[in-house]
C-alpha positions in Angstrom: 2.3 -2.4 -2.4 -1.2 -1.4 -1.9 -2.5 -0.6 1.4 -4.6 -3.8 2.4 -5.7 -1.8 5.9 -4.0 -5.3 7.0 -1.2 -5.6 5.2 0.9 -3.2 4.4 1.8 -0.8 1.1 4.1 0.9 -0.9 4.2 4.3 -0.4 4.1 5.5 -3.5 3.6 9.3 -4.3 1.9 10.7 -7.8 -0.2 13.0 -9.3 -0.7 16.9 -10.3 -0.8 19.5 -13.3 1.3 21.5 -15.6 2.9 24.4 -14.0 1.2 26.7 -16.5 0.3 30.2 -15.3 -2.5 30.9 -18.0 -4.3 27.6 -16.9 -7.8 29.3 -15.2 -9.6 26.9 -13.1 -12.6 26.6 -11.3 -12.0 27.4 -7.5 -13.5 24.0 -6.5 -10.7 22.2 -8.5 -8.1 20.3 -6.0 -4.9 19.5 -7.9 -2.9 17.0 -6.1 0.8 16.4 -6.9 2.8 13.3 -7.2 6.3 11.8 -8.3 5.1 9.6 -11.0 1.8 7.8 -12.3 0.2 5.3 -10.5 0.3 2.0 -11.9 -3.3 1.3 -12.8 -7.0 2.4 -11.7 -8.1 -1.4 -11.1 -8.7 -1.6 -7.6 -8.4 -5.3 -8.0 -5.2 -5.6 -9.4 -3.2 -2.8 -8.0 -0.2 -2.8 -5.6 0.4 0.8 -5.6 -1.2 2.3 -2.5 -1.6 5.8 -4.3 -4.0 4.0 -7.1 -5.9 2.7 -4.0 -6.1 6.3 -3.0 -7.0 7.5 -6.7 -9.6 4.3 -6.5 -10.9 5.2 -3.3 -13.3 8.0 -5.5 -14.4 5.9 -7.8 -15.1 2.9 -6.3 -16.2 1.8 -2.8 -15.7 -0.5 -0.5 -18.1 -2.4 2.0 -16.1 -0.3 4.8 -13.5 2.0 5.4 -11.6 3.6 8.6 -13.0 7.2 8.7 -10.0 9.7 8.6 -11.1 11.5 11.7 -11.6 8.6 14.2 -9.6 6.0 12.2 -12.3 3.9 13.7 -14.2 1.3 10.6 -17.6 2.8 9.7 -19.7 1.3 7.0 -19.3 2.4 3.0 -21.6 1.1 0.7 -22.4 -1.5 3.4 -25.3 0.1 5.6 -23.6 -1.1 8.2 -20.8 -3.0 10.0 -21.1 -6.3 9.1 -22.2 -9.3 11.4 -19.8 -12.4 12.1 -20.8 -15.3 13.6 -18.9 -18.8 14.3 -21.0 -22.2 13.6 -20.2 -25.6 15.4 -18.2 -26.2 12.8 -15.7 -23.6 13.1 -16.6 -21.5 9.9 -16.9 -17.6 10.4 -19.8 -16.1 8.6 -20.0 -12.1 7.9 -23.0 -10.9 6.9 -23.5 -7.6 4.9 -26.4 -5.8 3.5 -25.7 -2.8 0.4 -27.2 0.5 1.6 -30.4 0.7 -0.7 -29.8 3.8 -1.4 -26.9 2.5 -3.3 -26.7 2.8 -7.6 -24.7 2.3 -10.5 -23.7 4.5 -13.3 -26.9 3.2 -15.1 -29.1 3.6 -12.5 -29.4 0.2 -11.1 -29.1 -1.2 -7.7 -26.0 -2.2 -6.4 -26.7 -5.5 -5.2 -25.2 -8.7 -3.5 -24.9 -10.4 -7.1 -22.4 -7.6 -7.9 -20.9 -8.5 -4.5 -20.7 -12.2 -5.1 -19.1 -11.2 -8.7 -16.3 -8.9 -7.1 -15.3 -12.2 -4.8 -14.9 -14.6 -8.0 -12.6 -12.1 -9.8 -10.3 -12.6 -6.6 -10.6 -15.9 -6.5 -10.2 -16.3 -10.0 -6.3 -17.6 -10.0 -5.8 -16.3 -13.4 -6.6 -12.9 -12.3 -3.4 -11.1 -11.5 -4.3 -10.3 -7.9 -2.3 -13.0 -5.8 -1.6 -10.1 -3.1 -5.0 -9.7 -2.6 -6.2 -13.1 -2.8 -4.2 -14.3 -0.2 -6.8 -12.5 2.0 -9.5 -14.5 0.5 -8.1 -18.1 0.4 -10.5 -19.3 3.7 -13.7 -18.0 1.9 -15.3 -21.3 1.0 -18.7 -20.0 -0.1 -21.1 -17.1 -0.7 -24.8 -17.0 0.7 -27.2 -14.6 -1.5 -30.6 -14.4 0.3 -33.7 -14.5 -2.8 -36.3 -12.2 -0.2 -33.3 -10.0 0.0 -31.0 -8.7 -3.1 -28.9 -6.5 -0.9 -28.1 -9.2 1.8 -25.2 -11.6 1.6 -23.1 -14.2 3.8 -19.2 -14.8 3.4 -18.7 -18.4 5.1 -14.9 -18.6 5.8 -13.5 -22.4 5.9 -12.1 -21.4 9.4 -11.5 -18.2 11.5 -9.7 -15.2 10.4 -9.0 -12.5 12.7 -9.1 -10.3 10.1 -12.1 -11.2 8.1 -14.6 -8.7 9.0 -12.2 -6.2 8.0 -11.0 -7.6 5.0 -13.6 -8.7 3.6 -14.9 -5.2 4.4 -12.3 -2.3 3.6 -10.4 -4.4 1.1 -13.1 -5.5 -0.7 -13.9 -2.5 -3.6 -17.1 -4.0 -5.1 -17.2 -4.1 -8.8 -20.1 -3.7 -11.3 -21.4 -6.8 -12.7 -23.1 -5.2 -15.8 -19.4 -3.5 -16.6 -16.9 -6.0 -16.1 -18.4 -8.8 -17.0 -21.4 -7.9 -19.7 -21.3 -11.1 -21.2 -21.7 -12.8 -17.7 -19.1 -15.2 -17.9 -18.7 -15.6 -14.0 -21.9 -16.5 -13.3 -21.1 -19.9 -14.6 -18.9 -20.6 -11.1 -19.7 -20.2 -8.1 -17.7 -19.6 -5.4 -18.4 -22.6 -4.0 -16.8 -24.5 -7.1 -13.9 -22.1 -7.2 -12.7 -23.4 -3.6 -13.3 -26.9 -3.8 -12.3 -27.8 -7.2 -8.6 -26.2 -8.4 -9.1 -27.6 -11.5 -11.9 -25.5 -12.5 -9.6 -22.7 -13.1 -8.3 -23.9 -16.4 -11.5 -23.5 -17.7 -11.3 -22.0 -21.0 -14.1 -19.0 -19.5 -12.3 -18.9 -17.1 -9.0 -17.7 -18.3 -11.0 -16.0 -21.2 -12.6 -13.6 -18.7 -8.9 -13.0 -16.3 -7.3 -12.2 -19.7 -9.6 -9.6 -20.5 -9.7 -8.4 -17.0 -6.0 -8.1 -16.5 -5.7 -6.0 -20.1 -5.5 -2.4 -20.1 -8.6 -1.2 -20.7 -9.9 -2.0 -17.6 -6.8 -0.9 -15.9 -6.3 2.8 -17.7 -9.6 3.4 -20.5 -12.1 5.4 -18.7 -14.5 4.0 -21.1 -14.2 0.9 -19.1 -13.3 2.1 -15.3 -16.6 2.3 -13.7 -17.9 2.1 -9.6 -20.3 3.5 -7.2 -18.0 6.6 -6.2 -18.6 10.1 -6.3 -16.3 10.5 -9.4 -15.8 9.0 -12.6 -12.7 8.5 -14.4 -12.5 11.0 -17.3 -8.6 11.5 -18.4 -5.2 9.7 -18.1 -2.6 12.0 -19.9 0.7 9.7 -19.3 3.5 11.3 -17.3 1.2 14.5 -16.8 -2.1 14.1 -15.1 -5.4 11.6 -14.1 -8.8 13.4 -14.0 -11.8 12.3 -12.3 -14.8 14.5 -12.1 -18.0 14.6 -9.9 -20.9 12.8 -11.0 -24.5 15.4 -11.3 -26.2 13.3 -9.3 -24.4 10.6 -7.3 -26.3 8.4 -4.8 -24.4 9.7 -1.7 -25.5 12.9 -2.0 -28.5 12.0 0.1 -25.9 10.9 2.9 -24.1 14.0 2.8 -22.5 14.2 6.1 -22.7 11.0 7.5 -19.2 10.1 7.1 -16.2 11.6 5.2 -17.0 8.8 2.8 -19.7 10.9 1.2 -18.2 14.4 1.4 -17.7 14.9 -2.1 -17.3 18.8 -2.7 -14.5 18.9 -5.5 -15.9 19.5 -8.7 -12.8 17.8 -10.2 -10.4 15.7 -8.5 -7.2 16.6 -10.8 -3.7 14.0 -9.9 -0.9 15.5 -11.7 2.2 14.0 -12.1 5.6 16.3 -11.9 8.8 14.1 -11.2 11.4 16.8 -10.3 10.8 17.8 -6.7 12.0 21.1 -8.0 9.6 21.8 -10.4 7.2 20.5 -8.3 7.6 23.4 -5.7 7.8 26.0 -8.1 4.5 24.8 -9.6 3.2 24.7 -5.4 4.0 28.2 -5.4 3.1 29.1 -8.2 -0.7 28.1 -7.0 -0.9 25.5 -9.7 -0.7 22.4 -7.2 -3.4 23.2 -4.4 -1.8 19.7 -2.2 1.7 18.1 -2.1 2.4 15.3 0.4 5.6 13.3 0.8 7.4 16.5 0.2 12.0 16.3 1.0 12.4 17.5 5.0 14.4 19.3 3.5 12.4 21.5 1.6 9.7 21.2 4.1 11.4 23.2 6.4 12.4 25.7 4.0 9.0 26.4 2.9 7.1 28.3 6.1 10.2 31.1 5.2 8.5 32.0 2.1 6.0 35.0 3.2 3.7 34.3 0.2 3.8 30.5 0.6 2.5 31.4 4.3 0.0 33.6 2.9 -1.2 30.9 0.7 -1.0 27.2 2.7 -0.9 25.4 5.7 1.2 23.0 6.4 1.0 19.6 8.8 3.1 17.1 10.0 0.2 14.1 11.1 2.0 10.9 12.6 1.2 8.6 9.8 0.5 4.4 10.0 3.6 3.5 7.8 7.2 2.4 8.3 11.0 2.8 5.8 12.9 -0.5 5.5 15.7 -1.7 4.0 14.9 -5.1 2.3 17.8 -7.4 1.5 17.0 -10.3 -0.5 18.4 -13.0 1.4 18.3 -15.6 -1.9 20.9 -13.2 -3.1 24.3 -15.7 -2.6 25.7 -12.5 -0.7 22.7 -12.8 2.0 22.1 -16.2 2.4 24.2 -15.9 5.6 22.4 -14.6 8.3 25.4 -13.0 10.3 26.0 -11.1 6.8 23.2 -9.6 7.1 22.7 -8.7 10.6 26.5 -7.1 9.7 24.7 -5.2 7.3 22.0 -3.8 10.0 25.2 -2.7 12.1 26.4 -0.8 8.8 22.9 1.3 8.8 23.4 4.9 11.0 19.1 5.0 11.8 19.9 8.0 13.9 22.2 9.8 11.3 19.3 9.1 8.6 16.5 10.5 10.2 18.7 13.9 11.4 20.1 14.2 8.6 18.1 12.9 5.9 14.5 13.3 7.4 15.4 16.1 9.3 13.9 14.5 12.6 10.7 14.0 11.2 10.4 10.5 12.4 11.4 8.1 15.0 13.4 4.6 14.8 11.4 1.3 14.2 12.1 -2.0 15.4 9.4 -4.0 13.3 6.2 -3.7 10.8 4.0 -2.4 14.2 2.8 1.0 14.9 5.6 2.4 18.1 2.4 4.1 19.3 0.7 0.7 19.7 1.0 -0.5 23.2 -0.6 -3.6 23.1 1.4 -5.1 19.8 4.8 -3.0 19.6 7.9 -5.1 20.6 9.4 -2.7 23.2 11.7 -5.1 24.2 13.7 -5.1 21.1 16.5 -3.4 20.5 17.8 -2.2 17.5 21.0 -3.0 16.2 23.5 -0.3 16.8 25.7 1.2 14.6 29.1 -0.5 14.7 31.7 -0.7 12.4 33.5 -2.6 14.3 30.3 -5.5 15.0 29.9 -5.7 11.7 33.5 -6.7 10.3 33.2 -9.4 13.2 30.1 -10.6 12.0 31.5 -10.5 8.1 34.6 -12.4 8.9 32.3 -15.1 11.0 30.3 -15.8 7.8 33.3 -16.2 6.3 34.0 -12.7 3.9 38.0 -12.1 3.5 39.9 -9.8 1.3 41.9 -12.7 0.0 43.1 -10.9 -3.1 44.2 -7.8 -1.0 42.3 -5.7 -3.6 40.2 -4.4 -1.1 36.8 -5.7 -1.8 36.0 -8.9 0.3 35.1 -12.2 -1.4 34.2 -15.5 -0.2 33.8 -19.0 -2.0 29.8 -19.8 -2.4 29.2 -23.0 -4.2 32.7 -23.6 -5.3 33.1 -20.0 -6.9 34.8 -17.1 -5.9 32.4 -14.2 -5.4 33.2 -10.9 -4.6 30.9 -8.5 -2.3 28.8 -6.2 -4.4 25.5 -5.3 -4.2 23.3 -3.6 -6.5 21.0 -1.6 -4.4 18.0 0.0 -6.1 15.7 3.3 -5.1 13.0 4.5 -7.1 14.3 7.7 -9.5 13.3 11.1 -8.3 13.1 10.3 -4.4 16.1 12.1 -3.5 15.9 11.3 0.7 16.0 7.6 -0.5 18.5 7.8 -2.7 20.8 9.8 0.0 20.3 7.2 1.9 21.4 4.7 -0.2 24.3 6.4 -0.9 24.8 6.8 3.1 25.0 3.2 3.2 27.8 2.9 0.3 30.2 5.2 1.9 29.8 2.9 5.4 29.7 -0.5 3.8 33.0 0.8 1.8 34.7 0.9 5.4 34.5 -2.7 5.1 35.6 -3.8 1.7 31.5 -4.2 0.6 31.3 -2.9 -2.9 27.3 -0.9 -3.4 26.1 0.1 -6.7 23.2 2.7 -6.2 20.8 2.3 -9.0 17.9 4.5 -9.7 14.8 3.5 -11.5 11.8 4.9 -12.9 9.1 3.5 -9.9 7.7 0.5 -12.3 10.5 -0.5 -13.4 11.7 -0.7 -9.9 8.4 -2.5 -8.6 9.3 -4.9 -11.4 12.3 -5.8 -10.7 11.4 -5.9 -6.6 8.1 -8.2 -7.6 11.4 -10.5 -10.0 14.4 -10.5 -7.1 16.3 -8.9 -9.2 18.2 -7.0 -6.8 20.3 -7.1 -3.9 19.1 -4.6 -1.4 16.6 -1.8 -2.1 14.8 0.9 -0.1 10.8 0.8 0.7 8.0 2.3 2.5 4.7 0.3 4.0 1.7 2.2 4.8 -1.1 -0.2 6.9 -4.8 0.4 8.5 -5.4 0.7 11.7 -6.3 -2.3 13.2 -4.9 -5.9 12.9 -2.6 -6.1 10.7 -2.5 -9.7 8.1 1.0 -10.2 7.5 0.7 -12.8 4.8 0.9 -10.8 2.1 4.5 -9.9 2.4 6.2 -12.5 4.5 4.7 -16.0 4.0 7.0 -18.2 2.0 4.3 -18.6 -0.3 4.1 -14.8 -1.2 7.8 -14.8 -2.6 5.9 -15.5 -6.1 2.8 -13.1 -7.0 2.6 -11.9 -3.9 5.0 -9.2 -1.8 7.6 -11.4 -0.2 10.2 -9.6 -2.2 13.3 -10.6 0.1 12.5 -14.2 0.3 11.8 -14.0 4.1 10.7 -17.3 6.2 10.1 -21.0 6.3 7.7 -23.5 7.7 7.9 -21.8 11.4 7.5 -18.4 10.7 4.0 -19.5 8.1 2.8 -21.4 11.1 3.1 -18.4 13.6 1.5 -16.2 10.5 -1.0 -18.9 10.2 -1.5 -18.6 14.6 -1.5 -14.6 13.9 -4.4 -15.1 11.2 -6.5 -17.9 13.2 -6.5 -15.9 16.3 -9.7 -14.3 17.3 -8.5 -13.0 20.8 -6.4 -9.4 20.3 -4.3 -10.3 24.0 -3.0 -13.5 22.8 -2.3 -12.5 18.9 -0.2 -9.6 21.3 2.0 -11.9 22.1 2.2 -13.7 18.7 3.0 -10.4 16.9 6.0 -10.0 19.5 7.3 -13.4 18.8 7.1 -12.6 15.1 9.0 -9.5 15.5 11.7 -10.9 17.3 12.3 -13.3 14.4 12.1 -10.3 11.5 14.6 -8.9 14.0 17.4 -11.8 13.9 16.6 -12.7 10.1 17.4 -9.1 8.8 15.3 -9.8 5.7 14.1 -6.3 6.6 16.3 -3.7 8.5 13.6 -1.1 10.0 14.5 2.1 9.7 12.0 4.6 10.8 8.5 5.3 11.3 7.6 8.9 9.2 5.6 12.2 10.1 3.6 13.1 6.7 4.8 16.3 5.2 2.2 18.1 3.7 0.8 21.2 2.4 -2.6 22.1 1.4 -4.1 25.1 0.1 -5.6 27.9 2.4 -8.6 28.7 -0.3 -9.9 25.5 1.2 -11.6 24.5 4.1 -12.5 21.0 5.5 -9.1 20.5 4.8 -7.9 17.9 7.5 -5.1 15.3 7.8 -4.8 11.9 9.2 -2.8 9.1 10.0 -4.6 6.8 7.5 -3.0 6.9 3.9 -2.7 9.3 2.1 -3.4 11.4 4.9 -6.6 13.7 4.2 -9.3 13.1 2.0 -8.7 15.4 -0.9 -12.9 15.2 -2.5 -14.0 16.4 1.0 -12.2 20.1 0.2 -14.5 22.4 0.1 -13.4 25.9 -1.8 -13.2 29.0 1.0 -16.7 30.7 -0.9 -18.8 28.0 -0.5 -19.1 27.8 3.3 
């Protein structure tokens, strides 16, 4: 799912070029590889986090976390935003849009093109729920007429993570582009909060239809934003292009921040979806960075002399945690000893040797191990134990009744045997080892597991329809608090990430504490209490917290990593002769 910088995302790898040899490009080029296309170049709509990464040079956000410090600096804000609390209880952040700040056409970015980004989320026909559950205590929107550039967000209520959300999440859109015939301006956001009904105004689903279509989601001749780069190619199943723009507006703030290093001369995301190929095209030369590459072949790579001649490799700690999700409205799950039996079925330690090769270290929740203050230490994970887990199978009530070796058990007056359809995204071979590590345990104890691969949309799909049974997934998150609403509020199950069904009306209220809590000590202990509950549930079986595997190109330099998805910032590269 996207990378809220509170929530969490999909990790999702994509991009790169055809491995062809005769393809002569200029030396300030950066090809980046990944397994598939992303899903879309809306900022808005997306819950891929590599299309937020893609998006990230195009469009802008009020604020970002710099990938040095990891700290929140200001964006197209000028700076960090001010938040105060009335008598009443509201939070108001105030921004103010660098002036520096333009458009494609050469107009102002402004707080009207602000105050149009926040309807489209709040527009429910927009196909954003994930991100609009961010939004839903933002009651009304203060434009200041002695200042075009200034604005107030007044939030119904506190939100611990409002500054930021409203900040990093918050990719400001063009007025003037999306919305030429000025539809919006009809609403205010005022209107949009108080009065439900306004949404099934015929503009109003008139402009989310058109928003939600294609052309703003793939058509370059309709992707526009503030970024360095513009949009210029989408070749499906081969490669996105974005290329600098001649004279962007953050030039002049060159330096400042690694927001406006913007040195590429093309930005070039090339899709190859055989690892395989995907190396020989890396050493080739034809790929200048690859990230998410197998351990495996990680570690294989240094032995190549040219390879060593050619790239660098780094292994950054990264913010982002593997799971296994079991959806517990499956009639297998519903149990909660079945799937706690389950967790006892998963080898953590003989995944990460074998499969990730040790890069990584076991997870008991959706928290950073590295973060003192949040990180449930006292957790422990569940062992495993054959033995624990045909216990807890035979107290939920799983027999082999037949004798035919699979165990069944009578749900709602019908006999259902155990098997579970367990899906992995095609062409990520670690996770679908590890699927296939958990069929050869679960067999031990008469569980049947069909591993099923699936191009990654498809897959998404399916995860966003419960259509599965268990499946394998990655979150990447900010630093900072993190909102877990998004993908474990009951509420979330439809539109939103809640993909295994998780919670009820104790678990909101503690996420609804979490959210309303201004002071970081106290929300400590709230996050440990919520963690302790993920941990009994077994919606999610945490699996491990990853080491990025990545290699990058020695013909450039300002070439660092970070622990902040994806893990370097590919438009700062600068090529080795221009230093």
């Amino acid at each position: 799912m996207k990378k809220y910088g509170h929530c969490l995302l999909v990790i999702v790898f994509f991009g790169l070029l055809n491995s062809c040899s005769s393809y002569h490009r200029d030396p300030s080029e950066v090809v980046v590889w990944g397994l598939s296309d992303p899903d879309m170049l809306n900022p808005i709509l997306t819950t891929a986090a590599k299309s937020q990464d893609i998006d990230n040079n195009v469009f802008q956000p009020l604020t970002n976390f710099d990938y040095r410090t990891l700290k929140m600096i200001p964006v197209l804000a000028d700076s960090l935003p001010s938040v105060q609390i009335d008598s009443a209880g509201h939070m108001l952040i105030t921004f103010e849009i660098r002036k520096e700040a333009k458009w494609d056409n050469g107009s102002p970015v402004t707080a009207k093109d602000a105050e149009f980004t926040m309807k489209v989320i709040k527009n429910i026909n927009v196909n954003d729920d994930p991100l609009r559950s961010y939004y839903d205590m933002v009651g009304d929107f203060i434009l200041y007429p002695n200042n075009p550039r200034k604005f107030t967000i007044l939030c119904d209520y506190k939100y611990m993570y409002g500054p930021i959300s409203m900040g990093s999440n918050t990719y400001i859109l063009p007025e003037y582009n999306y919305d030429s015939a000025k539809v919006m301006e009809s609403f205010t956001i005022k209107q949009m909060h108080n009065d439900k009904n306004i949404m099934q105004d015929p503009k109003m689903i008139a402009f989310a239809k058109e928003f939600n279509s294609q052309k703003y989601a793939r058509d370059p001749a309709h992707i526009s934003g503030s970024g360095a780069y513009k949009f210029t190619q989408w070749v499906t199943g081969q490669r996105i292009t974005l290329e600098r723009k001649k004279d962007w507006w953050g030039n002049a703030l060159a330096g400042t921040s690694c927001f406006f290093e913007a040195n590429a001369s093309k930005l070039i995301y090339q899709t190859i979806n055989d690892m395989t190929s995907a190396l020989v095209s890396l050493k080739g030369g034809n790929i200048d960075v690859m990230y998410g590459i197998k351990p495996q072949d990680f570690n294989e790579l240094p032995k190549s002399e040219k390879f060593n001649e050619n790239f660098n490799t780094y292994t950054p700690v990264i913010l982002a945690y593997g799971y296994i999700g079991i959806n517990m409205s499956s009639p297998e799950f519903t149990d909660i000893k079945t799937r706690q039996a389950i967790a006892h079925l998963i080898d953590v330690q003989r995944i990460i040797k074998d499969i990730y090769y040790g890069y990584g270290q076991p997870v008991i929740g959706p928290m950073a191990p590295t973060d003192s203050l949040n990180y449930n230490y006292a957790i422990q994970p569940y062992q495993y134990d054959i033995d624990s887990a045909k216990n807890l199978l035979a107290q939920a009530g799983w027999t082999d009744s037949d004798g035919d070796g699979t165990l069944d058990k009578i749900v709602d007056g019908q006999k259902i045997n155990f098997n579970v359809d367990f899906l992995v995204n095609a062409g990520n071979e670690s996770r679908k080892n590890e699927a296939l590590m958990f069929k050869e345990e679960a067999h031990k104890v008469g569980v049947n597991v069909n591993v099923i691969q699936q191009d990654y949309n498809i897959y998404l799909d399916n995860l966003k329809k419960h259509k599965f049974d268990m499946f394998i997934g990655s979150w990447v998150f900010q630093p900072g608090p993190i909102d877990f609403k998004q993908i474990f509020y009951t509420t979330s199950r439809d539109g939103g990430e809640n993909w295994v069904c998780f919670g009820d009306s104790k678990s909101d209220a503690l996420l609804d504490s979490i959210r309303n809590e201004m002071d970081e000590q106290k929300r400590a202990g709230m996050y440990k209490r919520f963690q302790w509950i993920l941990h009994e549930q077994c919606g999610y079986i945490f699996v491990y917290a990853p080491k990025g595997l990545i290699a990058i190109s020695k013909k450039f330099s300002n070439a660092y990593t970070s622990a902040n998805s994806p893990f370097f910032w590919e438009a700062g590269f600068k090529a080795t002769a221009e230093k």
